[in-house]
C-alpha positions as CSV (number, residue, x, y, z in Angstrom):
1,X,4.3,-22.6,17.2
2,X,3.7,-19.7,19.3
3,X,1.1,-17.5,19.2
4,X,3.4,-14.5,18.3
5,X,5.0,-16.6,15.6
6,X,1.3,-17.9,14.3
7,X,1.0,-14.4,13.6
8,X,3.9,-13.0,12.5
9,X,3.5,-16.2,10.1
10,X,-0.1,-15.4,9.0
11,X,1.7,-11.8,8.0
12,X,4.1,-13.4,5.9
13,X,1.1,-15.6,4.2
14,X,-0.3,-12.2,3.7
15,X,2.2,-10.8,2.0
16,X,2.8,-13.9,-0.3
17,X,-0.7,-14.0,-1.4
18,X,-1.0,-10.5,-2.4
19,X,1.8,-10.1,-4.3
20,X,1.2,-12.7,-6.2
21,X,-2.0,-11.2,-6.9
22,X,-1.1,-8.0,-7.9
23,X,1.4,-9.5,-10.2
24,X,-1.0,-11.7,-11.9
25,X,-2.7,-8.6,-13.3
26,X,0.6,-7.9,-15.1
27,X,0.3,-4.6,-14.4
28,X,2.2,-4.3,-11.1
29,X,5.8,-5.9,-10.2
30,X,7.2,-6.2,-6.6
31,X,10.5,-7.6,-6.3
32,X,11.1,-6.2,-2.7
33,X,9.4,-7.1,0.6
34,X,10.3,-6.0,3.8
35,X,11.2,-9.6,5.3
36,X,14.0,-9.5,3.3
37,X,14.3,-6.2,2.2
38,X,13.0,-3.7,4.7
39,X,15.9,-0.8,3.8
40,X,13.8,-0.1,0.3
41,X,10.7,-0.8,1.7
42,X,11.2,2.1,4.5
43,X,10.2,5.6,4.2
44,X,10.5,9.0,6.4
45,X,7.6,11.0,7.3
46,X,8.0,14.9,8.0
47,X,8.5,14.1,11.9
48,X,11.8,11.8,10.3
49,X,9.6,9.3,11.9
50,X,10.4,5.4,9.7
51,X,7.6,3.8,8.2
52,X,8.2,0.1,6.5
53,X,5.7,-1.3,4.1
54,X,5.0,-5.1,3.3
55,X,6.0,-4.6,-0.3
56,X,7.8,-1.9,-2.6
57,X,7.7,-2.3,-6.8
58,X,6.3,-0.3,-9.4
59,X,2.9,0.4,-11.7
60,X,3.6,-0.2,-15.4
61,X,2.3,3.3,-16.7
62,X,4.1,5.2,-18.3
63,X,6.1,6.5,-16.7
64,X,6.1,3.9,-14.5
65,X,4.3,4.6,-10.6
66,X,6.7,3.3,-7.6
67,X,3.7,1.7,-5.6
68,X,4.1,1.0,-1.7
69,X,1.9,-2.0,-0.2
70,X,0.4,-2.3,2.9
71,X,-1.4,-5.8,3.7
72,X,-3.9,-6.8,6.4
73,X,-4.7,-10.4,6.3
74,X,-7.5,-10.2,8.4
75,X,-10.2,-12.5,7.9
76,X,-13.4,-11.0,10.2
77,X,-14.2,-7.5,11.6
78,X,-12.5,-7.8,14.7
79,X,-8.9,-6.4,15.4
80,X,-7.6,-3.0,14.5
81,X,-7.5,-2.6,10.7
82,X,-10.0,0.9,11.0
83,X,-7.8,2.3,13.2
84,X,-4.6,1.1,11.3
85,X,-6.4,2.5,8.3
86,X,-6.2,6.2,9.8
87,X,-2.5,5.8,10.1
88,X,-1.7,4.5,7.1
89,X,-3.4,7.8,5.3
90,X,-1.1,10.0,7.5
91,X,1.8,8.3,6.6
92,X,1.2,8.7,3.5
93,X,0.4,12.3,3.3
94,X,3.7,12.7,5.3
95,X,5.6,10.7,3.4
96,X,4.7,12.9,0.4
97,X,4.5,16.3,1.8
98,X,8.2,15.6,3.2
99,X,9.5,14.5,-0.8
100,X,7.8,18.4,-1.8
101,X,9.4,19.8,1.4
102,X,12.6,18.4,-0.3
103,X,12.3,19.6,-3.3
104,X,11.2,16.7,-5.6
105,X,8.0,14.2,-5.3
106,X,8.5,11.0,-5.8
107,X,5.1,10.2,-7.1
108,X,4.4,7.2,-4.8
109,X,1.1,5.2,-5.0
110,X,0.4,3.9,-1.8
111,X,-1.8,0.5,-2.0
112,X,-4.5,-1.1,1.3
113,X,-4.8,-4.2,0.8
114,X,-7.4,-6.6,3.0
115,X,-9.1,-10.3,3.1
116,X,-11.8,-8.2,4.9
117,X,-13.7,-5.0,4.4
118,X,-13.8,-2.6,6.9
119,X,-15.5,1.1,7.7
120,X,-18.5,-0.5,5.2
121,X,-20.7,2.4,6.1
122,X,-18.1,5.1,5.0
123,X,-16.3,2.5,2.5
124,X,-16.8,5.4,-0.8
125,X,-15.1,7.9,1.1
126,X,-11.8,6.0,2.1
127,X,-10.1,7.3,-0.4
128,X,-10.6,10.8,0.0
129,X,-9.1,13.9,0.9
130,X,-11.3,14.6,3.5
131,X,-10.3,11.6,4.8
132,X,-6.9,12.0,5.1
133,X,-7.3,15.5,6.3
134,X,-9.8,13.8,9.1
135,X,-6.4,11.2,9.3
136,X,-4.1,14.4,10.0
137,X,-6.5,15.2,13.0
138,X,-6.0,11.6,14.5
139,X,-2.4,11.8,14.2
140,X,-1.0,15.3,14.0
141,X,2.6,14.1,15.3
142,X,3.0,13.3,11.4
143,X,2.8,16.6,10.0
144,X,5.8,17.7,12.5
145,X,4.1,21.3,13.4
146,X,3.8,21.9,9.4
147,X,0.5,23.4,7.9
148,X,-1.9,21.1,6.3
149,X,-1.6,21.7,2.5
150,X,-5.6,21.7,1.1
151,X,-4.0,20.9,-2.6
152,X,-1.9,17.8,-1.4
153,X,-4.8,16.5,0.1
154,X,-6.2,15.5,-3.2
155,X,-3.0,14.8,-4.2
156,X,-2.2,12.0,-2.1
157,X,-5.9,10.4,-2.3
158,X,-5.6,10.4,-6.4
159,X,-3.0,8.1,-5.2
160,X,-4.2,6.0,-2.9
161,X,-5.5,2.4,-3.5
162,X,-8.1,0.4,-1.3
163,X,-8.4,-3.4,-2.2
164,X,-10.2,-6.4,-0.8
165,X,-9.1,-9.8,-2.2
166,X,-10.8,-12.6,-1.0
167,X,-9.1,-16.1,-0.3
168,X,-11.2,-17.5,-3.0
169,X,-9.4,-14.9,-5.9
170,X,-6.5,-17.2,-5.4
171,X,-8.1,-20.3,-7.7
172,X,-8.5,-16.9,-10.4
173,X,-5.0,-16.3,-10.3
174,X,-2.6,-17.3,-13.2
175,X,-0.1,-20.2,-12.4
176,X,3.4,-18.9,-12.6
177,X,3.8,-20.3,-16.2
178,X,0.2,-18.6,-17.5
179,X,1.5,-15.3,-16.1
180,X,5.0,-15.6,-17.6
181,X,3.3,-16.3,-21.5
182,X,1.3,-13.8,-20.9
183,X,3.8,-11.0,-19.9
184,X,5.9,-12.0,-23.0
185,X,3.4,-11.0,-25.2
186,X,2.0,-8.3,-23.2
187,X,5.5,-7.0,-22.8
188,X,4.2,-4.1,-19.8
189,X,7.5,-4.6,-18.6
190,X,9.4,-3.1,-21.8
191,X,11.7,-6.0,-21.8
192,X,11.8,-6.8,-25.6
């Protein structure tokens, strides 16, 4: 196997692994990745710039949250995940403030998911609006010459998720057949 392949196959892992974990907590489902579905997992910034996530499902609140997942499965502090980090927050300001620009928002969550921490020093205020407005500054090519909006800020970080999930979580997880009794009788899913 090639190094590019080892990679691209340590991604898919990646991918695997967290979604599975995420479903296990019944409260998220993600049927569509973008290995095999990258059309719904692609969305358009304000520049009309394509972004693709790992994975594309939904929240079961009510109503229920589309959630968009983006997966690092880095496992030490080296490589570029704080820098990625920066991009992903712009994207998903973008991504939101073209939905408004178009007259309806779709209300997306937008979900970081690592093996490894990163930033530790500023880890509280990842989230944030400030942020994302510091995110904007990085990479202004996203806003496509529009204005920073301060409201949306705060908007976009209420929706933003930051997870680490250690290799280890895996032996927590419920089997296939756990999660499926347990769904039934949960019924999160509004199936009955």
């Amino acid at each position: 196997m090639s190094a590019a392949e080892s990679v691209q196959q340590d991604g898919i892992d990646g991918v695997d692994f967290a979604k599975r974990w995420l479903e296990s907590t019944t409260w998220i489902d993600l049927p569509f990745d973008a290995y095999n579905n990258a059309p719904i997992c692609t969305l358009t910034r304000l520049d009309n710039k394509m972004k693709r996530y790992d994975l594309f499902g939904s929240i079961h609140t009510s109503p229920p949250s589309p959630v968009y997942v983006e997966v690092k499965n880095y496992t030490s502090t080296g490589g570029k995940q704080g820098e990625e980090y920066w991009e992903f927050l712009a994207n998903a300001y973008s991504i939101t403030a073209r939905d408004i620009k178009n007259g309806e928002d779709g209300r997306r969550e937008f979900m970081w998911i690592t093996r490894h921490p990163f930033n530790q020093t500023d880890w509280t205020a990842l989230t944030s609006a400030g942020r994302i407005n510091a995110a904007l500054g990085k990479h202004p090519e996203v806003l496509d010459g529009q204005a920073i909006d301060i409201d949306l800020l705060s908007t976009v970080a209420d929706r933003l998720w930051l997870l680490v999930v250690h290799q280890r979580q895996e032996g927590l997880m419920l089997s296939a057949e756990e999660l499926s009794i347990v769904e039934s009788r949960l019924n999160r899913k509004g199936k009955k």
